[in-house]
N, C-alpha and C positions, 0 to 999 in steps of 0.2 A: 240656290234651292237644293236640298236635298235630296239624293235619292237613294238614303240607307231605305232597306226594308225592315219595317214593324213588325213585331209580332206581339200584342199582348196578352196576354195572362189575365184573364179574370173576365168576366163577358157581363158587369154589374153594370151600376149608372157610371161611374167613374174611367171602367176600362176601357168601355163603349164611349164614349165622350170621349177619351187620351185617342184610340185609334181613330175615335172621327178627325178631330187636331189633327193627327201626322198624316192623314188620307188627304184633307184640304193642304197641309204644305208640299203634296206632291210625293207623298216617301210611300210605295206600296203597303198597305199596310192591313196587317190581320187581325183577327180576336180568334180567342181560344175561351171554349169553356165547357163546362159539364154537361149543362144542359141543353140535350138536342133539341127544341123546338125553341128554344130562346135564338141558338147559334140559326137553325134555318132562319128562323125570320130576317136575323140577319143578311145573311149571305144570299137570302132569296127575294125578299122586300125589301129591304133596307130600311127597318125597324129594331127596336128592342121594347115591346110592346108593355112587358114588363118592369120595364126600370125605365124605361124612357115614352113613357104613351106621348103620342101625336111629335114626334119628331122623327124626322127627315135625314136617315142618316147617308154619305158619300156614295153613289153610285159607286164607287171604284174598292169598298173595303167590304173585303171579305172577312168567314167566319170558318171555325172549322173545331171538331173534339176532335183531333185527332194532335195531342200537344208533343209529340216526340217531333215528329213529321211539321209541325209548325215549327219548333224550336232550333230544327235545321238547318232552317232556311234564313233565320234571322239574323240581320246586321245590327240588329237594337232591340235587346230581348226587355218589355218592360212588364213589371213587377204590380199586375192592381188587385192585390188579395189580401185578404185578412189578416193581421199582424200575427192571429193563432196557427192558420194554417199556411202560410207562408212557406216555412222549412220543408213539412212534409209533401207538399205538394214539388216545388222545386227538387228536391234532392233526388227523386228519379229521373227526371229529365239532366240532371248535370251532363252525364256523356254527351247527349245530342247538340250539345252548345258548342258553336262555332269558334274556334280558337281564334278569330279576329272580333268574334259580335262585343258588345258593350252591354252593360245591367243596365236598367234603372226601376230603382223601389218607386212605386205611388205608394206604397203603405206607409200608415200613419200610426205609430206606436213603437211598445218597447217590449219585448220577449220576456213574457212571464216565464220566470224560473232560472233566465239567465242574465235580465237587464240587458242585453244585447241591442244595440240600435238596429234599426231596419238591415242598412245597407251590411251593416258588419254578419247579420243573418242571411243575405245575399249572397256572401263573399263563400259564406263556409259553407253554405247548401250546393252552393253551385260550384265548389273547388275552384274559385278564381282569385286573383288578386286583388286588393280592395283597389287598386288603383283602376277597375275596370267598371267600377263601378258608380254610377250617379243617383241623384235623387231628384224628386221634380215636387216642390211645394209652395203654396200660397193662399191667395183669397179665390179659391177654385171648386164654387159650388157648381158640380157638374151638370144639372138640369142648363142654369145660365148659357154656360160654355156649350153644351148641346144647342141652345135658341143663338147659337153666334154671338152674343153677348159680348159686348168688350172686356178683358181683365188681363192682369199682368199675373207671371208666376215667377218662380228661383228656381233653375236648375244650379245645381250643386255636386260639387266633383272633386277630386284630390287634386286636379290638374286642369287647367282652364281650357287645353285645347279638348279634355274629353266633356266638360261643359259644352263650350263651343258647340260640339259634335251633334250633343244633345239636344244642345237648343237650336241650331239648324234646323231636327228634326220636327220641332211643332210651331217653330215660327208662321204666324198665317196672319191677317189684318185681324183681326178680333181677339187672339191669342199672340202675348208676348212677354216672350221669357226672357229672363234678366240673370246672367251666370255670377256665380259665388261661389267662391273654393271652402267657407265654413262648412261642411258638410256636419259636423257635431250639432251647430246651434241652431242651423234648420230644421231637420232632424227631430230637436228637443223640444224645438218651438210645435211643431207639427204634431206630434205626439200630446203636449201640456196641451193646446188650446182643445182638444175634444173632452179633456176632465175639465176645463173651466166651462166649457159651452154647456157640461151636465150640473155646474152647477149654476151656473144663470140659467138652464130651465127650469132647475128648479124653483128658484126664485121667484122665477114665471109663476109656475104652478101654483106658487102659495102666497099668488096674487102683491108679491112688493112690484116696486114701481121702479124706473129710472134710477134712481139716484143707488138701489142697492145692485141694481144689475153694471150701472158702471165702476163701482166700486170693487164688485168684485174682479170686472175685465179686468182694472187697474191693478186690482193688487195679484190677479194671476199674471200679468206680464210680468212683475217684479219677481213673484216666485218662478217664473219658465228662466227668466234672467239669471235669476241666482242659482238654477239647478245645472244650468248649462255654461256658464262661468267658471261653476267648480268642475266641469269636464274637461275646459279648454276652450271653449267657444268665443266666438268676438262678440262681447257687448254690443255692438252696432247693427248685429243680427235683428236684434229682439226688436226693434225700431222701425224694420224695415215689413216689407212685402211676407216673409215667412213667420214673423215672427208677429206684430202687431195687425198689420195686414190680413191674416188669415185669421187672426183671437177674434176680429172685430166682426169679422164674416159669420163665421160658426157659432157666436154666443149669440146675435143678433138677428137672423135669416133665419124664419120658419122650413126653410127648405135644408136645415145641417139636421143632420139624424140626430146627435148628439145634444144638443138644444132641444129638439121635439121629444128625445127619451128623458130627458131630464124635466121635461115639464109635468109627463107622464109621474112621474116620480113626485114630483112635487105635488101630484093633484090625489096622491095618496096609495097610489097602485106598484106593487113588489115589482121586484126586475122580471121574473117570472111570468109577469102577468103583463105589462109589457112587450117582453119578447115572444109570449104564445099572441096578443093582438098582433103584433106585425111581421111577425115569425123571421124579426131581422134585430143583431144585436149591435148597438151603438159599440164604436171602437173603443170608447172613454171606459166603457163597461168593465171591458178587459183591461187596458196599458192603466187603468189609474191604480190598481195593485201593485204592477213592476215597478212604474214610476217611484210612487211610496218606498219599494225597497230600496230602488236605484239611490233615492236621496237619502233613506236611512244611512246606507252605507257608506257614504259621503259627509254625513254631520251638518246635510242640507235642510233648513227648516222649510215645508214645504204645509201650511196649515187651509189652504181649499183641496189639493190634494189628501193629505189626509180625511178631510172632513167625505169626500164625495166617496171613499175609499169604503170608510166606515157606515154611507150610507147602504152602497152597493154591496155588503156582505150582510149586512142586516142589524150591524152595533146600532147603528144612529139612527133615528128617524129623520127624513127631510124638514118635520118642524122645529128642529132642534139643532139645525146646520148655521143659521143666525147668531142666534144664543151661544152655542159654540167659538163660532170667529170673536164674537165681539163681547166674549170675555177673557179674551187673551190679555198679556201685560200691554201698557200701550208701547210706543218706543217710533225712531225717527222714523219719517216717510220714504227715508233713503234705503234703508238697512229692511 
C-alpha cells in the first residue's frame, strides 16, 4: 500500500473522485480548488454537492484553496483541470513542487495553439522533466467511480517503476490500474474519444439509431489509431482499456459530458447555448480544433474530427455531419 501523499488539482467531479481513489488506497490525500464553499464542503462534510450530489466522500480527504501550501507538501501532485487552463494555472505554483514529487495529468486533450499533449504541457509549466511525469486514462466515468463502481484504468509513464508508483497510489478493490509506458497513444486516445463522443451525440440528437452510432465509434477508433501511429504510438494501445475501452464509455453513457453536449448539438442548439444551459464546456469542444491541426500537420486524414471541428465553429450544421462522411471516396476498411 501506498503512502505517497495526494494533492490534486482541480475540486470537479473527476478530481474529487481521483482524490477519493488515493484516500481509499490509504495515500493521505487532498483536493485543491477555487471555489470556497465547494472545497468546505469538502473538507467539512465530506461532500461535493455540486458535482457529485448524494455521494459519500473519505472521511480522511481533505480540501483546501490554499494551492502553493498544498503543492508543498505533495509526493504525487496530480493534474484534473481543463486542457485550456492547465498551463496557467500550474506555472505559478512550479517553485513550490517538491524536487522528489511526481506529475500526473487527468486532463484529456491537446493544447490549442501548440498541439502540445497533456503531460508534455505538464513538463514545461512545471519546469520538470518529462520522465516525472505520468498520465492516468480509461473507461473512467467519474460519478461510477464515486458510487465505488468496479472499472479498470492505464496509468502511463516513460518508465514503468514511475507507473508502478502511480498505480500503487489508486490501487483500491473497485479501482484498478493497469501500467503502460505508451504515454503518446494513451494520451491521443483520451483526447480523440471526447470529439467522437461529440459526434455520436450528435447522432443522438438527430435521432439515427445503432447502427450509425457504432459506425462512427468504429471508424473514430481507426482515426485515433491512425493519428497516433503517425506520432509514434503502439498500435495495441488503441485496442486496449485507453483507447477502445474509454471511446466505448464516452460515446455511449449519458453520464460523458461530451455525449450529452453533442446531443445538445444535434437537437439544434449553438455551443453558446449549450454552454450558457449548463455553464460547463465539454472537452471535445476545445481539443477537436488542435486535434484537426495536430493531424493536419502530419498529413493525417482525420474525417469525424474534422466534421465535429467544422460543427463547433459554426461551418457545418449537425444535419449535415451524415451527408458529409458518407460522401467521401469509398476505400478499404483497413486504411
Amino acid at each position: 500500500m501506498s503512502t505517497d501523499r495526494v494533492v490534486v488539482l482541480g475540486s470537479g467531479s473527476w478530481g474529487t473522485t481521483f482524490a477519493a481513489v488515493t484516500a481509499d488506497a490509504g495515500c493521505p490525500s487532498t483536493v485543491w480548488g477555487r471555489d470556497a464553499a465547494v472545497v468546505a464542503e469538502i473538507d467539512g462534510d465530506h461532500r461535493n454537492s455540486a458535482y457529485l450530489p448524494g455521494i459519500e466522500l473519505p472521511s480522511a480527504l481533505r480540501a483546501t484553496t490554499d494551492a502553493a501550501s498544498a503543492v508543498a507538501r505533495a509526493d504525487v501532485l496530480v493534474l484534473a483541470l481543463p486542457s485550456k487552463v492547465l498551463r496557467d494555472t500550474l506555472g505559478p505554483l512550479a517553485g513550490a513542487i517538491p524536487d522528489g514529487a511526481v506529475l500526473v495529468s487527468l486532463a484529456k486533450g491537446v493544447e490549442l495553439g501548440t498541439g502540445r499533449r497533456m503531460s508534455e504541457v505538464v513538463a514545461e509549466a512545471a519546469g520538470v522533466d518529462a520522465a516525472r511525469v505520468a498520465v492516468v486514462s480509461g473507461p473512467n466515468l467519474a460519478r461510477e467511480i464515486a458510487e465505488r463502481q468496479p472499472t479498470a484504468t492505464v496509468v502511463a509513464a516513460p518508465g514503468v517503476a514511475l507507473a508502478e508508483r502511480v498505480a500503487a497510489a489508486c490501487s483500491t478493490d473497485y479501482f484498478r490500474p493497469y501500467t503502460n509506458t505508451d504515454v503518446v497513444g494513451v494520451e491521443i486516445a483520451g483526447a480523440m474519444k471526447n470529439v467522437m463522443a461529440l459526434a455520436v451525440g450528435m447522432a443522438v440528437g438527430l435521432g439515427m439509431g445503432d447502427n450509425s452510432k457504432a459506425s462512427l465509434i468504429t471508424r473514430g477508433l481507426a482515426e485515433t489509431a491512425r493519428l497516433g501511429t503517425a506520432l509514434g504510438a503502439d498500435p495495441q494501445t488503441f485496442a486496449g482499456l485507453a483507447g477502445m475501452g474509454d471511446l466505448v464509455a464516452t460515446c455511449t453513457s449519458p453520464l460523458s459530458r461530451n455525449r450529452t453536449f453533442g446531443e445538445q448539438l444535434g437537437a439544434g442548439h449553438s455551443v453558446d447555448e449549450v454552454v450558457g444551459a449548463t455553464r460547463r464546456t465539454a472537452e471535445g469542444v476545445v481539443s477537436c480544433r488542435s486535434l484537426l491541426a495536430l493531424a493536419r500537420s502530419l498529413g493525417v486524414d482525420v474525417p469525424i474530427t474534422e466534421a465535429v471541428a467544422a460543427v463547433v465553429t459554426g461551418a457545418l450544421r449537425p444535419q449535415e455531419l451524415a451527408a458529409t462522411m458518407f460522401r467521401r471516396a469509398r476505400k478499404a476498411e483497413s486504411g
